[in-house]
Every structure is written in C-alpha cells, then in structure tokens.
C-alpha positions in Angstrom: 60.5 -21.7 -15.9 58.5 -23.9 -13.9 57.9 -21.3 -10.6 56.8 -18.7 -13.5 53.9 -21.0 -15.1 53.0 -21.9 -11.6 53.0 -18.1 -10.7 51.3 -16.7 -13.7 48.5 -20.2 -13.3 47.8 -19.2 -9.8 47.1 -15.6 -11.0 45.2 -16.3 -13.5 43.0 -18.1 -11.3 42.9 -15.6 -9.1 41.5 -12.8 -12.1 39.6 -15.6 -13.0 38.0 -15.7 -9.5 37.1 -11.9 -9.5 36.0 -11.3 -12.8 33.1 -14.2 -12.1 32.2 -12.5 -9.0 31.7 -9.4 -10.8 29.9 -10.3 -12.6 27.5 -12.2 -10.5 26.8 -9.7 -8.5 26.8 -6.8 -11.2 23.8 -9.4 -12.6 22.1 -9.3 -9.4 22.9 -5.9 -8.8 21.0 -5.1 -11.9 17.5 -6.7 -11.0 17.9 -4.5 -7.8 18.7 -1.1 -9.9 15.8 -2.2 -12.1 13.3 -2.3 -9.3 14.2 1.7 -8.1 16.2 0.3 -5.1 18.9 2.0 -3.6 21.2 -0.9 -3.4 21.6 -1.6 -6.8 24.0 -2.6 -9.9 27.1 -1.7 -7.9 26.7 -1.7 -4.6 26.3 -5.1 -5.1 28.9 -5.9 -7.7 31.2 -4.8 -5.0 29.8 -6.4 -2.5 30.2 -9.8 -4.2 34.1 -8.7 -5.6 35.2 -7.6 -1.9 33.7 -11.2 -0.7 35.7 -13.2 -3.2 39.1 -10.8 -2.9 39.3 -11.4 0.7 38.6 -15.4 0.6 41.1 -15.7 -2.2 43.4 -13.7 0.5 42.7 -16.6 2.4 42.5 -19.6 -0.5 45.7 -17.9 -1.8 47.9 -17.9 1.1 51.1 -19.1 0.0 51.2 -17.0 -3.0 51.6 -13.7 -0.7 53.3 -15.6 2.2 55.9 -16.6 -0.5 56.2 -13.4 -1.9 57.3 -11.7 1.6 59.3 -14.4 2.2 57.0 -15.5 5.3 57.0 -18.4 6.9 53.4 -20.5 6.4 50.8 -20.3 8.8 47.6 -22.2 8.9 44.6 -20.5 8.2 41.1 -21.5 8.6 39.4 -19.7 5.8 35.8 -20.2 7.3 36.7 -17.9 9.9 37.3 -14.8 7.3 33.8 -16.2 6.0 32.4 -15.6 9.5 34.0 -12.2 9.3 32.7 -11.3 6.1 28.9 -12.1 6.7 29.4 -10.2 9.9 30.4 -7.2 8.1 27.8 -7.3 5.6 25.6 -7.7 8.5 26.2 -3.8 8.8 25.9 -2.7 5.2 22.5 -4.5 4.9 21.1 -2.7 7.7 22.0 0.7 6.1 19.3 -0.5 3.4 16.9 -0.8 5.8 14.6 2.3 6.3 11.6 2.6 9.1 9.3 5.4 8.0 6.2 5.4 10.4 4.9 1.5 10.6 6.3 0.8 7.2 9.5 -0.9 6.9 11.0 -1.2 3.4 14.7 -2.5 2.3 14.4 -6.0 3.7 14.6 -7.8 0.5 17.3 -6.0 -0.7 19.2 -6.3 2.3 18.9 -10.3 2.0 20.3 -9.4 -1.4 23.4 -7.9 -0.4 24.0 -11.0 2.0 23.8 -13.4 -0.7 25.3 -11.9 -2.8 28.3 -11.7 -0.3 28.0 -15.3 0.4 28.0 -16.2 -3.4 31.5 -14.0 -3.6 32.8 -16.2 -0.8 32.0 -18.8 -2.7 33.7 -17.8 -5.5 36.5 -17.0 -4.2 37.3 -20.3 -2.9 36.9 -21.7 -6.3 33.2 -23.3 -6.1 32.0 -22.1 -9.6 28.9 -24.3 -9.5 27.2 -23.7 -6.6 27.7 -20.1 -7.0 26.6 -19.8 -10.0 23.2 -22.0 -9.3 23.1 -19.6 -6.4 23.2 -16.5 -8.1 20.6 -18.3 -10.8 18.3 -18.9 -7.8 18.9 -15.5 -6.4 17.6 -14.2 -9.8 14.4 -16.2 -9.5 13.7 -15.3 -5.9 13.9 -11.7 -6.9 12.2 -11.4 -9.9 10.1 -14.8 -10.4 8.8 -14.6 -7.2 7.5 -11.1 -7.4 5.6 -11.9 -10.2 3.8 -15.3 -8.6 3.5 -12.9 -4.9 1.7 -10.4 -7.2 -0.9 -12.8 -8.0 -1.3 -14.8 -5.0 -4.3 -14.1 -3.0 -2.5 -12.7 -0.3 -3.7 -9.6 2.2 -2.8 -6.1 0.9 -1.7 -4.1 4.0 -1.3 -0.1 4.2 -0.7 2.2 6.9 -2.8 4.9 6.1 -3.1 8.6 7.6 -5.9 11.0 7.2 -6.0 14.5 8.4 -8.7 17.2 9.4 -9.2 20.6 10.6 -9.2 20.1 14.6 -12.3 21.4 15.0 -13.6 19.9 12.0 -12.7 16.1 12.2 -14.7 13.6 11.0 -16.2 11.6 13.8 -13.9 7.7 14.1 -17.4 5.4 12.9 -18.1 7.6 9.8 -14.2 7.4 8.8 -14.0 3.7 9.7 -17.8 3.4 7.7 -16.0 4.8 4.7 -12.6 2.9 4.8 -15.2 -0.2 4.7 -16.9 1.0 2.2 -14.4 1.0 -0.4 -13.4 -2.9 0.5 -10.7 -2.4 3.2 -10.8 -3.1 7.0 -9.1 -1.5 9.9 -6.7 -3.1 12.1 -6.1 -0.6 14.7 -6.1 3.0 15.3 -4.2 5.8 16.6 -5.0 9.5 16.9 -2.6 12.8 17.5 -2.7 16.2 16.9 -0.2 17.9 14.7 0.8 21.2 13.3 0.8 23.5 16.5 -2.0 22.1 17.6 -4.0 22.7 14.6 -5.0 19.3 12.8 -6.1 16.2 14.1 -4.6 12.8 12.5 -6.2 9.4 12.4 -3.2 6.7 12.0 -4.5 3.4 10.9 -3.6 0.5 9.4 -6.3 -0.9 7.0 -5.9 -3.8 4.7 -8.0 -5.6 1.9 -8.1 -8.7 -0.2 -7.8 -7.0 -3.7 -4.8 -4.1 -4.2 -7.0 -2.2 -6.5 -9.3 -1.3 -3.6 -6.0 1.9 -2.8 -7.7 3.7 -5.7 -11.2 4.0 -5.0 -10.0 4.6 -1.7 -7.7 7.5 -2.6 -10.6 8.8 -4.6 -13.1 8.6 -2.0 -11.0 10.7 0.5 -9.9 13.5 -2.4 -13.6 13.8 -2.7 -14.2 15.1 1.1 -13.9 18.3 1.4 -13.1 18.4 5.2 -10.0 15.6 4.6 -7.0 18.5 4.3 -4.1 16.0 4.1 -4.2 12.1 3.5 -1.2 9.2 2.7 -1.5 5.6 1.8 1.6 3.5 2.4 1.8 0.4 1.5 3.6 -2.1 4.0 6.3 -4.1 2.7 9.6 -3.8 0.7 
C-alpha cells in the first residue's frame, strides 16, 4: 500500500511538473503568436514541455530505474541542462532570418531559450523562480516594447531605390531628398539589376522620429523616374 501512494505521489508530481510547463510556455508562446511571429503559441509550449520532460527524466531517476529493475546510477542533472540549452541553441537559430542588411527573429529566438530554461526549471521542481521568470519574460516582451517605442532612440532602415539605367537620379539629388524628409544616410551601395536594365542605390538611412518612413515613402511614389523602391526597417 505504501510503494502504491509513493508511486502514484511521484506521478502526480511528475503531471504536475508538465502541466505547469505548459502552460508557461503556451503563455509566452502567446505574446509571440500575438506579435505575427513565426515562433509562436506552440512552438514554444513545446519547447518549455520537452525541457521539463527530459529534466524530470533526470530528477526522476529512480522511478524508471526501478521500474526496469536497474541498478542506480548517479546522474548529474546539470549536464542534461547543458544538453538541452545546446539543442535549443539550434531551434533558435531557425527563427533567425537575414534578408539583405536586416536581420529579424532575434528576440524571439531569446524567447525560445528562456522559455527552455524556465522548462528546465520546472522540471526540477523550482516553481518559484520559474514562474517569476516566465512573469519577467512577459514584461520584457511586451512592457518593454511599449517603453522602446517611446524612447528617443534612432530609427534605422535599409532602404532601396530603383531607376531606369539610363535614367538614374544623380547620388547628391537622391541623398538631398532622403534629407529632406528628416532622415540621414549611413552608407551607400550601388548595383545594377534586372539583365542589366536598372540601376539600384542600397542605403541605409536613419532618423530621430519613425514617422519620418511616411513622408519619405510619399516623396519617392511622387518621382516619376523611381520604378521600384523598399523601406525596411532594421530590427526584430
């Protein structure tokens, strides 16, 4: 009777154990999903449920070594932490994409690797610290992008503006126009595209005020000689 109540206790623990890292990482996995990122509700719900079912492998040990009749061995359950993180290590870069200068996803992998390291802690038991972690996690995702949104912070873009070859606008009138409408450039690079047929300027600009993309948008729509132009905006 006794070996039962100890084997139905240490199960219980163990759903127990899951269920709160589902849920912890289905919360944060919803602020991502929220936000239009790829990475979202469950990618990271089972991030944070695979974390916390392989350290209660670990924590758990003599439950499955008694149950195949195994003798004992002594495990050091940092190390499947070490090999946990490592693996996540993979899944976050998959998040992260290059496109031209821009690189977006770098928040959201962070994401996934705390919320694999709040699984971890789950698993081995330490409610409180993961759940002020996943509270934090919460702030830092969505709190935070409201106070970076209004700080006085640089607004950066990469942005690329394309003529006719033979009809490009000469570099001092395009940079007189970008500095018009309140932005500066950075550097500049130049190619020719499209069999040979347009010539690009490549540039990244950037400006104290975010509402400056507009009138600049407007400003190159309005030129008739721009026949392609993108504004990307750096950052995740």
């Amino acid at each position: 009777m006794e070996i039962n109540s100890i084997w139905n206790d240490t199960y219980a623990a163990i759903a127990l154990h899951l269920v709160i890292a589902l849920a912890a990482g289905g919360i944060i996995g919803l602020e991502r999903s929220y936000h239009g990122r790829p990475a979202g509700f469950r990618t990271h719900a089972l991030v944070c449920l695979s974390s916390c079912m392989l350290m209660v492998l670990t924590v758990y040990q003599d439950t499955w070594f008694s149950a195949l009749s195994l003798d004992q061995v002594s495990v050091d359950p940092t190390r499947m932490a070490q090999g946990i993180m490592t693996g996540i290590g993979f899944l976050g870069a998959g998040v992260i994409m290059k496109e031209g200068l821009t690189i977006r996803g770098l928040t959201t992998a962070a994401s996934i690797w705390i919320t694999a390291a709040i699984g971890i802690m789950i698993g081995v038991g330490f409610y409180f610290p993961a759940g002020i972690g996943t509270a934090l996690t919460l702030v830092v995702l969505s709190g935070f992008r409201w106070i970076e949104r209004r700080m006085p912070i640089e607004f950066y873009a990469n942005l690329t503006v394309a003529f006719l070859r033979n009809a490009a606008m000469p570099e001092s009138e395009l940079r007189a126009m970008v500095d018009r409408q309140g932005f500066v450039v950075a550097n500049m690079n130049y190619s020719v595209t499209g069999d040979g047929k347009t010539f690009e300027y490549q540039m990244v600009v950037h400006s104290p005020d975010r509402g400056n993309t507009r009138l600049l948008s407007e400003a190159l729509n309005a030129l008739p000689s721009v026949t392609a132009f993108r504004i990307a905006p750096t950052g995740d």
